[in-house]
C-alpha angles and dihedrals in degrees: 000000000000089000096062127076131267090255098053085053094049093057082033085057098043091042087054085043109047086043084056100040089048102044092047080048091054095034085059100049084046090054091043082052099052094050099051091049100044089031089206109218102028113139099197087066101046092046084051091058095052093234100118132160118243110221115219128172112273104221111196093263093060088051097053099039083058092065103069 
């Protein structure tokens, strides 16, 4: 890149910098997508699936031993 001339880095430099501007931009609407179709953390769905959670009382042991 040193070799060429000041005009062909500079295309060199808007061609790297619009690709990455427009694949984070569709990478982002992508992301917002997903999670308006597969709504993560919504408990109706997952009760609806049959998959729930079962609560129990967490004693300290069970804390620390979750640490390692």
């Amino acid at each position: 890149s040193a070799s060429l001339n000041a005009k062909m880095n500079g295309k060199i430099a808007v061609r790297t910098l619009v690709y990455f501007l427009l694949t984070s931009l569709f990478n982002a609407i992508l992301g917002v997508a997903l999670a308006l179709l597969i709504h993560p953390g919504n408990s109706g769905i997952r009760e609806s699936m049959g998959s729930s959670t079962q609560t129990r009382a967490v004693n300290i042991l069970d804390s620390l031993l979750d640490l390692g």
